[in-house]
SERO-4910 file (N, C-alpha, C, O; in steps of 0.05 Angstrom, whole numbers):
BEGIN
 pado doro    nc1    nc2    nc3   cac1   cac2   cac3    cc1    cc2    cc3    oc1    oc2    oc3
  Unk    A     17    -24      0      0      0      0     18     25      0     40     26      9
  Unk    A      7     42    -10     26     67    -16     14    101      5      2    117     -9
  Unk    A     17    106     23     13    122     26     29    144     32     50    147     45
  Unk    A      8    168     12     18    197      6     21    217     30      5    211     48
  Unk    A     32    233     35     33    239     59     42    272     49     65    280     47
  Unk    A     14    289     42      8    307     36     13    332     62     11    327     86
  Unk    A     21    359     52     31    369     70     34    395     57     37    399     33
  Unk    A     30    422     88     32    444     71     70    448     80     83    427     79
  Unk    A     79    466     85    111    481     86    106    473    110     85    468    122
  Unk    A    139    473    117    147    472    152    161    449    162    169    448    185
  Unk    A    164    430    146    181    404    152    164    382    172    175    365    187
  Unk    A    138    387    170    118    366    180    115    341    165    116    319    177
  Unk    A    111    343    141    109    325    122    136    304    125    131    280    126
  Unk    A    155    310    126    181    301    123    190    286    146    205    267    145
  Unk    A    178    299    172    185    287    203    162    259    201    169    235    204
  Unk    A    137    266    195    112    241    207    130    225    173    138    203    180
  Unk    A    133    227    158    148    216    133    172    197    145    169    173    145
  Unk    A    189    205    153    211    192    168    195    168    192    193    144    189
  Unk    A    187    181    211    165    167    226    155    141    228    157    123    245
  Unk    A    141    144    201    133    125    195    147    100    179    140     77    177
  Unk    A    167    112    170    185     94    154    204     70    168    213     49    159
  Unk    A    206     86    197    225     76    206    212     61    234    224     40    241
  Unk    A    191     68    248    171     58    264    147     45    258    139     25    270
  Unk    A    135     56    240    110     48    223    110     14    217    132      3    216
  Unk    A     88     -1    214     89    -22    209     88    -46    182     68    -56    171
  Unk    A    114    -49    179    113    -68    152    117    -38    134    105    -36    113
  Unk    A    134    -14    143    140      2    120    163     -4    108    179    -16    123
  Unk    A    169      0     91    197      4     67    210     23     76    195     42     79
  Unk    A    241     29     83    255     40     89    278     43     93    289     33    113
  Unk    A    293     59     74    314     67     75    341     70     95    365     71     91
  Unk    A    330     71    111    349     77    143    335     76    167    311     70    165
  Unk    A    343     79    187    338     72    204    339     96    227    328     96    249
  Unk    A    357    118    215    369    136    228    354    174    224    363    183    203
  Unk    A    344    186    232    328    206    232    348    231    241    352    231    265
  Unk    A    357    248    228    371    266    245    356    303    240    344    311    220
  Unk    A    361    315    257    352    349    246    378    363    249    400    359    261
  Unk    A    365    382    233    383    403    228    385    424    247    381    423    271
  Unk    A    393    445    232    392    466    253    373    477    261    367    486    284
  Unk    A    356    478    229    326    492    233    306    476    236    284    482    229
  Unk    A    312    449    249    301    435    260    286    412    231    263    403    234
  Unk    A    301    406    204    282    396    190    297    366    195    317    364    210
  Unk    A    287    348    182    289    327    172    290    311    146    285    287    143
  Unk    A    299    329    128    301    323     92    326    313     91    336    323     71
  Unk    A    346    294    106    366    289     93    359    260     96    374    243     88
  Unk    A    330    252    109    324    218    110    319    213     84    299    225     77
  Unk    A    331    198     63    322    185     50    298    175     43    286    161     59
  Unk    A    289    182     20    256    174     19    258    151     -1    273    148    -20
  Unk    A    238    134      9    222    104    -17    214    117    -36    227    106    -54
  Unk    A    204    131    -46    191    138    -73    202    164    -74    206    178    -54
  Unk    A    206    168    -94    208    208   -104    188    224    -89    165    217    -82
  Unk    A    201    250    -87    181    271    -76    157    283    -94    168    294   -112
  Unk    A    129    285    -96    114    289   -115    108    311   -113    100    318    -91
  Unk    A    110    335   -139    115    358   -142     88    371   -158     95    377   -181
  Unk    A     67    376   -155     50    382   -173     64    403   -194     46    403   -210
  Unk    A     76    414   -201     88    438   -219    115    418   -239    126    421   -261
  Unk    A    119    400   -221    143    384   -238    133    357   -250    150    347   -265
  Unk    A    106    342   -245    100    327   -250    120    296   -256    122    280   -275
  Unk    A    134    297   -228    140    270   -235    132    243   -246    111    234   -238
  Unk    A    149    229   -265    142    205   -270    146    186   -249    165    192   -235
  Unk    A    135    166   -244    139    137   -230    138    116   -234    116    104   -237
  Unk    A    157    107   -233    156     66   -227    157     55   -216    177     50   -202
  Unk    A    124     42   -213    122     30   -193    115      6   -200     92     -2   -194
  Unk    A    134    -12   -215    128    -29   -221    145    -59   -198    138    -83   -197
  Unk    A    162    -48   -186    185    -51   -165    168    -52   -138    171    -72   -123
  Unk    A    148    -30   -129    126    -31   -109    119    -63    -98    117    -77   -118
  Unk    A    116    -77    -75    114    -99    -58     88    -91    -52     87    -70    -39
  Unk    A     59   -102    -59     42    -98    -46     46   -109    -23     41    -94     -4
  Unk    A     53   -131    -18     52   -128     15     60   -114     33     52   -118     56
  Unk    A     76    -97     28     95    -76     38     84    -48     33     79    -41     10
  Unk    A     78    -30     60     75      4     57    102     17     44    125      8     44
  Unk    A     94     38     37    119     54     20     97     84     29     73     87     33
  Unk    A    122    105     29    110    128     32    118    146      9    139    140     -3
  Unk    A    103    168      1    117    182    -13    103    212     -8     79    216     -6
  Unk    A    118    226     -7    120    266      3    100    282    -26    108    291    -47
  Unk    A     77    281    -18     66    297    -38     75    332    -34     70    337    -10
  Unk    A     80    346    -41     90    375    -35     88    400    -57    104    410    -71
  Unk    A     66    404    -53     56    423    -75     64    454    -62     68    472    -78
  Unk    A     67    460    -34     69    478    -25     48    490    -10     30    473     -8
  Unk    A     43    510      0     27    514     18      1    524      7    -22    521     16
  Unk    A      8    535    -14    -19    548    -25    -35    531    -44    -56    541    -53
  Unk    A    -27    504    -52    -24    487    -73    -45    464    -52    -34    447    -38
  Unk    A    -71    467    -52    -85    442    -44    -97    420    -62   -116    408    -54
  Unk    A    -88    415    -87   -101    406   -117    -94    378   -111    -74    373    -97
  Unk    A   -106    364   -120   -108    332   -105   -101    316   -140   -111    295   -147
  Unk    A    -86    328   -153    -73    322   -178    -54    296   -178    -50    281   -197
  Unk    A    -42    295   -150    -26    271   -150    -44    242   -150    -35    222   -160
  Unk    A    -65    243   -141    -84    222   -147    -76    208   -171    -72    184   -169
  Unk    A    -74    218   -189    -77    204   -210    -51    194   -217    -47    184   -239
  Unk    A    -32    196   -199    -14    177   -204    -12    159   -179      0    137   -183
  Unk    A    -22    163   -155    -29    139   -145    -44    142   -125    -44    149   -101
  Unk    A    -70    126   -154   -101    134   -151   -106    106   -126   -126    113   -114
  Unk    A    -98     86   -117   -102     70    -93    -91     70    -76    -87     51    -62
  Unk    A    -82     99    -72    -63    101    -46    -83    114    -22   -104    125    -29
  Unk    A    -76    111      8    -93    127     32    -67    152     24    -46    151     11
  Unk    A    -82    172     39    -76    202     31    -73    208     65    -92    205     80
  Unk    A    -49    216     74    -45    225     98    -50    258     90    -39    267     70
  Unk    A    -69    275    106    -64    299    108    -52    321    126    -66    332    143
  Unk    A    -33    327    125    -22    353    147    -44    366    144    -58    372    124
  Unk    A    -46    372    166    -66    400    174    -66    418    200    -63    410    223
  Unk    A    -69    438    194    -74    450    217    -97    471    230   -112    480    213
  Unk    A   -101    479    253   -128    494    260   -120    516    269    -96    519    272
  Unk    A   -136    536    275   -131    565    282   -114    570    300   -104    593    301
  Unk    A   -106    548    321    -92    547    341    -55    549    341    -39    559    355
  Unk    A    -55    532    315    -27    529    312    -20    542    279      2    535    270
  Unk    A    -35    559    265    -34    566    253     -8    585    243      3    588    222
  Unk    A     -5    598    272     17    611    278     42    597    282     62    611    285
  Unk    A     45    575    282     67    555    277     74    552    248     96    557    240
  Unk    A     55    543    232     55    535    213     63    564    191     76    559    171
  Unk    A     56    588    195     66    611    188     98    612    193    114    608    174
  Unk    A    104    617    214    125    616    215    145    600    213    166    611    213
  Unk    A    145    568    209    164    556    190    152    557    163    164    540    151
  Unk    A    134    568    147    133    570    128    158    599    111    169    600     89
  Unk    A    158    616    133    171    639    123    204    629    134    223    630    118
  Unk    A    207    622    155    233    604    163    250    582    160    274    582    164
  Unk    A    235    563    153    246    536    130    250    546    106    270    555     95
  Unk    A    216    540     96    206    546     67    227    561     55    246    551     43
  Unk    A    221    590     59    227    617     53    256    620     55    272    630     39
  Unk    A    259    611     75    295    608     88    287    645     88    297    658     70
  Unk    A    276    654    101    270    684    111    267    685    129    272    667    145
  Unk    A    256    711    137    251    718    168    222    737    178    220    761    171
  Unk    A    208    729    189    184    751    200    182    777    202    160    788    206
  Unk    A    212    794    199    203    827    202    206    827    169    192    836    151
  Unk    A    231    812    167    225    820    124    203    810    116    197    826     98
  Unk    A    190    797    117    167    779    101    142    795    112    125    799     95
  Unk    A    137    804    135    121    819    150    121    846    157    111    854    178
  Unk    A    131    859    142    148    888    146    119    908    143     99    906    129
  Unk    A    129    925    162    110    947    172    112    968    145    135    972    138
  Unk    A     90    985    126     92   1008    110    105   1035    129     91   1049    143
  Unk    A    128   1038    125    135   1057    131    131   1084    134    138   1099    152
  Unk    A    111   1091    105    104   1104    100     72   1111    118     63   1134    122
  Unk    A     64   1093    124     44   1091    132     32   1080    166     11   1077    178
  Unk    A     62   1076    169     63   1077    198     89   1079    215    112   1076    206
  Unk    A     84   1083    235    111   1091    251    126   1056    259    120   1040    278
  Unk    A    143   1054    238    155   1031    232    179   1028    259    186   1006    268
  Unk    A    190   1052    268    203   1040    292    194   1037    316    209   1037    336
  Unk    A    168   1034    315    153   1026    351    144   1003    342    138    996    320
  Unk    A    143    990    368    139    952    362    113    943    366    103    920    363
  Unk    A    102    970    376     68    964    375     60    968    351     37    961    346
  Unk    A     77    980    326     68    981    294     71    949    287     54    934    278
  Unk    A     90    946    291     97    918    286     85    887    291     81    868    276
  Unk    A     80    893    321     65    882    327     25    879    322      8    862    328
  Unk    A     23    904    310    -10    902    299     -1    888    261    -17    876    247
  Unk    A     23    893    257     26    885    230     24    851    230     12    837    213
  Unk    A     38    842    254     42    803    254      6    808    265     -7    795    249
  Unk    A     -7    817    279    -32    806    284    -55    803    260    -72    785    256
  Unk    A    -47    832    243    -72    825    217    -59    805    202    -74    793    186
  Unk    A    -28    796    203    -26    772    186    -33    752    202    -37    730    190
  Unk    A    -34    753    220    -44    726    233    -77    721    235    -89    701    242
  Unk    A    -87    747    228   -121    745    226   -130    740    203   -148    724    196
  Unk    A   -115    759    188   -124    761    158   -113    752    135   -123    759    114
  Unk    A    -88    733    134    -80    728    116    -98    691    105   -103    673    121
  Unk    A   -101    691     85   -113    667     69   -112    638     67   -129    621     62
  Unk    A    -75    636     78    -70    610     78    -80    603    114    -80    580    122
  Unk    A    -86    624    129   -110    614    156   -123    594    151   -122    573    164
  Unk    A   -142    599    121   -160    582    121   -163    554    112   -182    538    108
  Unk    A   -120    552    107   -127    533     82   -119    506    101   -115    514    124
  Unk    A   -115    479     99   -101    454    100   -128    442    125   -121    430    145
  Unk    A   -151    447    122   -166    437    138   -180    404    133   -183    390    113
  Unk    A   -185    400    163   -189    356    146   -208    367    127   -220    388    122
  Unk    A   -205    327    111   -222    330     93   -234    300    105   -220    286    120
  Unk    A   -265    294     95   -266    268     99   -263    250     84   -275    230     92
  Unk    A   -247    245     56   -236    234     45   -207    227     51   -197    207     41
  Unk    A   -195    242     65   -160    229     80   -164    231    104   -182    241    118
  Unk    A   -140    216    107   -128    214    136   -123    228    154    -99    227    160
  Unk    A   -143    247    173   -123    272    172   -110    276    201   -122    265    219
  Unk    A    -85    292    208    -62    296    220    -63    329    224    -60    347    208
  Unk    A    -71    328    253    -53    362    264    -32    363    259    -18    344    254
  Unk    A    -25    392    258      2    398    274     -3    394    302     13    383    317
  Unk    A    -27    405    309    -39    410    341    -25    385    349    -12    387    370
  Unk    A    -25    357    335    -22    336    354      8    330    352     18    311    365
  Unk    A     21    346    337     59    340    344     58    344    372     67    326    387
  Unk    A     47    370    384     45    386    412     55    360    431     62    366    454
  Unk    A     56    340    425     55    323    456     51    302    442     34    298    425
  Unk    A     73    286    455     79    258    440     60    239    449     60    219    435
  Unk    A     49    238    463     22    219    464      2    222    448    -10    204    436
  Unk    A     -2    250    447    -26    254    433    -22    249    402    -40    241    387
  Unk    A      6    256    391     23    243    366     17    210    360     16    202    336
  Unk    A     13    191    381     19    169    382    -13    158    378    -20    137    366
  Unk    A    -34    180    395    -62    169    390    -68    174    365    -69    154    352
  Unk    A    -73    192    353    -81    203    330    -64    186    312    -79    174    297
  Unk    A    -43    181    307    -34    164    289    -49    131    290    -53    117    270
  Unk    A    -54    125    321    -72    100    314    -94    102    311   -107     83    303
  Unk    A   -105    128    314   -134    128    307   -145    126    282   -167    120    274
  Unk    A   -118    134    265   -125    130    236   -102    108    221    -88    109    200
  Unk    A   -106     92    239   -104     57    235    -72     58    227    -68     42    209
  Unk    A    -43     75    238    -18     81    230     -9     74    260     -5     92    276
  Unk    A     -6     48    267     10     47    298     37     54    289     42     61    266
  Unk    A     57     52    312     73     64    315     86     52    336     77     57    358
  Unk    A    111     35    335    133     31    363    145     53    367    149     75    357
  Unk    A    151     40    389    164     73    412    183     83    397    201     70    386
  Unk    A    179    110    396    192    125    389    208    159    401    220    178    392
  Unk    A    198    149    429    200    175    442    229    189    450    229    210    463
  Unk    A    258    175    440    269    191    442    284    206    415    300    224    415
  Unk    A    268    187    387    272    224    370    242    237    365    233    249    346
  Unk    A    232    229    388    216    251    386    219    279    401    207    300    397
  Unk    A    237    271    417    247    293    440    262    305    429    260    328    437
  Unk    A    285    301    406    304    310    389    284    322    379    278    342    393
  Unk    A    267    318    356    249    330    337    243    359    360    255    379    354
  Unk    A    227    359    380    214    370    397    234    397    400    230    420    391
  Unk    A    258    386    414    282    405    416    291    423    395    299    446    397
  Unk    A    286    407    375    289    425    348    273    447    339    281    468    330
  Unk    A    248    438    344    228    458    331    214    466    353    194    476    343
  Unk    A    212    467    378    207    475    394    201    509    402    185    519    418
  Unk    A    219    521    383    224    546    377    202    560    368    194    582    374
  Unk    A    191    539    349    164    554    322    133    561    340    115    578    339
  Unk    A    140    535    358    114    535    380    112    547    403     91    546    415
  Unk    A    140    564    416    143    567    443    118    595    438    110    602    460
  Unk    A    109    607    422     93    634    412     59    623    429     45    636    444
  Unk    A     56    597    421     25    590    414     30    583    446     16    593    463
  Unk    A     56    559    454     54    554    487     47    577    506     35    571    527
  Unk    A     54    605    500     54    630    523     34    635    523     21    639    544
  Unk    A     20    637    492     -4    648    480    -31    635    494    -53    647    499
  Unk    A    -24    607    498    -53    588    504    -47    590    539    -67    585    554
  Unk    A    -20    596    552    -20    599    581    -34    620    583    -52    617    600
  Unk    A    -34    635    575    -40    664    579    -83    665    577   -100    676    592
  Unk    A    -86    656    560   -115    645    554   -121    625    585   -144    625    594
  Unk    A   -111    617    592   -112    582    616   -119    603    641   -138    601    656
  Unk    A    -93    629    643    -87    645    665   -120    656    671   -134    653    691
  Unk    A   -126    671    641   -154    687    643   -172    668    654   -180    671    678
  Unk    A   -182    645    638   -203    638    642   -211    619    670   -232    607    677
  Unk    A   -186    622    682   -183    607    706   -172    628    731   -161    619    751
  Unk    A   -177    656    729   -182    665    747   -143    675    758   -140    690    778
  Unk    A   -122    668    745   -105    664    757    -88    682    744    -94    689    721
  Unk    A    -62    694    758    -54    732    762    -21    723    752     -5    723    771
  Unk    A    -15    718    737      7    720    710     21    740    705      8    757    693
  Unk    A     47    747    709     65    763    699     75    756    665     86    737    655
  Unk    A     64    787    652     78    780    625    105    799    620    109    808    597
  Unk    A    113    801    628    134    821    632    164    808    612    181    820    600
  Unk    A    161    791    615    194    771    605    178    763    580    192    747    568
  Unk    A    151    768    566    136    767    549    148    790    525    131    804    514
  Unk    A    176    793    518    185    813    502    189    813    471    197    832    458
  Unk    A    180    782    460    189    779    433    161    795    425    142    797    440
  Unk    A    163    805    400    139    810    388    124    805    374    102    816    369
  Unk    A    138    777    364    117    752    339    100    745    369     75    742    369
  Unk    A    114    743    390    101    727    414     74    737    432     56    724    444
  Unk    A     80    771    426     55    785    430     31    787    415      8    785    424
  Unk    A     41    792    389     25    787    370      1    765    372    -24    765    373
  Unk    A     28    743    373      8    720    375    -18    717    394    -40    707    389
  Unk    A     -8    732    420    -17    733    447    -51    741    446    -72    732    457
  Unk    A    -44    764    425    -68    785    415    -86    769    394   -110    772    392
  Unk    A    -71    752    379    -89    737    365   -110    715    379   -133    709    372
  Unk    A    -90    702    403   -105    688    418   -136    694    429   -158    684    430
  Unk    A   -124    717    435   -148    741    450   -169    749    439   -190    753    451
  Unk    A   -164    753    409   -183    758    384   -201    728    383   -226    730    384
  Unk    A   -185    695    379   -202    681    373   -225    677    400   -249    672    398
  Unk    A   -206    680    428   -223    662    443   -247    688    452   -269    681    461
  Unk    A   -242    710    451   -256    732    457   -270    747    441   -284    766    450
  Unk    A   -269    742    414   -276    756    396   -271    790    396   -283    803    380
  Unk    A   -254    802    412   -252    831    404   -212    832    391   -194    815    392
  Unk    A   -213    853    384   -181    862    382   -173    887    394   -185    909    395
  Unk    A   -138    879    410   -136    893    422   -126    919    416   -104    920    404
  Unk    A   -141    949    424   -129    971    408    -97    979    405    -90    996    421
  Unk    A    -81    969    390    -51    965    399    -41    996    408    -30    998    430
  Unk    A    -43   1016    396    -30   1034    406    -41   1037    433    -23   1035    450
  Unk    A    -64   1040    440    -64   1039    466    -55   1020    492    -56   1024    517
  Unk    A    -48   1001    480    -20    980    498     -7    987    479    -15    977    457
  Unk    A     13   1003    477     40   1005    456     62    988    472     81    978    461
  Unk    A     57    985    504     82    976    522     73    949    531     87    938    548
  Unk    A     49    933    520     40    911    513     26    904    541     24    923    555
  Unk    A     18    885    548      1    885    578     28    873    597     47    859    591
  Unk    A     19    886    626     44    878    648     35    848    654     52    833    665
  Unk    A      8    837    649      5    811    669    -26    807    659    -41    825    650
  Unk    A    -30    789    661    -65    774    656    -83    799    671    -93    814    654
  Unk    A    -88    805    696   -102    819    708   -101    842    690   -125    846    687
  Unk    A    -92    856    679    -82    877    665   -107    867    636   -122    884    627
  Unk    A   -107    845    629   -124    835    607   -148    838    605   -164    846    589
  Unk    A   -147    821    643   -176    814    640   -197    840    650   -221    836    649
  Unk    A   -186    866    660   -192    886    678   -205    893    640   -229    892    635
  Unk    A   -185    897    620   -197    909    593   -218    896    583   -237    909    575
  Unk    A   -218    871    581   -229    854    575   -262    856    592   -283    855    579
  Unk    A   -261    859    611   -284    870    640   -294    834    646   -317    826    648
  Unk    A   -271    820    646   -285    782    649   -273    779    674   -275    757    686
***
C-alpha cells in the first residue's frame, strides 16, 4: 500500500514521513536513522519513492512496489497548492493529510517563512513605513496580528473526509502524536526519544502559541500572570491573536504600545 503523505511548508510532512518509515508497520525503508538540522528539519532521511511535485509532474515506477509492503511518498505542492492532482498517479493510495487549526496556525506561518522561505518575519512581515511609525513595536506588532487574522493561507489545509487527517496541534505532545496516528489505523513503536530530538528542534516555532494558550488558561481560570519577560513581538502578536479568537474583540494596539504587564491587566480590559 502506498501512502501519500500530503503536507503544507514547515518540515511536518518530512518528520511524520521519516516516522513512519522507520517505526511504522511493515513500511519500506531506507534507514533507520532520523537526524535534524539546525532549523530543525528532517530532509536528509532518504525517501522510498520520489518527492511528488504538482508543478514538476514526476514520472513513476512502480512497477518494483511490494504490495505487501507500505511505502511512503511526500506529496509537496506547497502551501498554497491544495489540488489533489497527485491522485492520478497513485489513484489506490490512503492520503495522509497535514493539517492545521486556528490554534497552531501561527506555527505553521512561521516555519513556512523560516524553513520554506529560508527568511525571516520582520522582512516577510514588514510594517509600511510610509504609513506607519515603523520603529515602535506596537506598529509591528499590529502588523504580525492582521497577518495572523487576515491572511488566506489561515484558512487553508483543513481535514477532509476523504484522508487521513493529521494536526500539527497533535505534534504538541507525544502521546497525543501516538493516538491520533492509531486512530487513523498508522501504529507506531516507541519512538519517544527522536521525538524529543524533533521537539528540541522545533520547539522554537511553538514556544509563541505555548505563552499564548498559558495566557488564555491564566484568564479563564481566574489566575494573576506576569507578562513582563513576554518581550518577543511575533510572541505578542500571537498573544493578541489568541485574545481575538477566544474573545472575539481586538486589542487597540497603540493603546497598549508597552504591551500588557500581566493577565489581570487583560482581564480588567477585557471587564471578564
Amino acid at each position: 500500500m502506498i501512502y501519500c503523505i500530503w503536507y503544507p511548508s514547515g518540515g511536518f510532512g518530512h518528520f511524520v514521513n521519516a516516522v513512519l518509515c522507520v517505526y511504522g508497520n511493515n513500511f519500506v525503508s531506507n534507514s533507520d536513522s532520523i537526524v535534524f538540522s539546525n532549523d530543525g528539519n528532517s530532509h536528509k532521511f532518504p525517501l522510498t519513492l520520489p518527492k511528488y511535485n504538482n508543478k514538476k509532474h514526476n514520472l513513476y515506477d512502480l512497477s518494483f512496489v511490494n504490495e505487501t509492503q507500505n511505502y511512503t511518498v511526500l506529496v509537496d505542492n506547497g502551501i498554497d497548492d491544495e489540488s489533489c492532482d497527485f491522485l492520478n498517479h497513485f489513484p489506490d493510495s490512503n492520503v495522509i493529510k497535514m493539517c492545521y487549526s486556528d490554534v497552531t496556525w501561527p506555527v505553521v506561518a512561521k516555519t513556512y517563512i523560516t524553513k520554506a522561505m529560508n527568511s525571516n518575519l520582520n522582512e516577510e512581515i514588514s510594517v509600511d513605513q510610509e504609513s506607519w511609525p515603523a520603529n515602535e513595536q506596537w506598529a509591528q506588532r499590529e502588523k504580525f496580528f492582521l497577518f495572523l487574522r487576515d491572511h488566506e493561507f489561515k484558512n487553508y489545509w483543513k481535514p477532509d473526509n476523504n484522508t487521513l487527517n493529521l494536526l500539527v496541534d497533535d505534534l504538541m505532545n507525544y502521546n497525543q502524536f501516538v493516538d491520533s496516528m492509531q486512530e487513523i489505523n498508522l501504529p507506531l513503536n516507541d519512538f519517544s526519544e527522536v521525538y524529543n530530538k524533533w521537539w528540541n528542534s522545533n520547539k522554537k516555532y511553538f514556544d509563541s502559541v505555548i505563552v499564548a494558550q498559558d495566557v488564555i488558561n491564566a484568564i479563564n481560570t481566574g489566575q494573576a500572570k506576569s507578562l513582563l519577560q513576554v518581550n518577543d513581538v511575533w510572541t505578542q502578536a500571537v498573544v493578541y491573536y489568541f485574545i481575538w479568537l477566544h474573545f472575539g474583540v481586538e486589542v487597540p494596539h497603540n493603546d497598549f504600545s508597552d504591551f500588557f504587564e500581566d493577565t489581570d491587566q487583560i482581564k480588567q480590559w477585557l471587564n471578564v
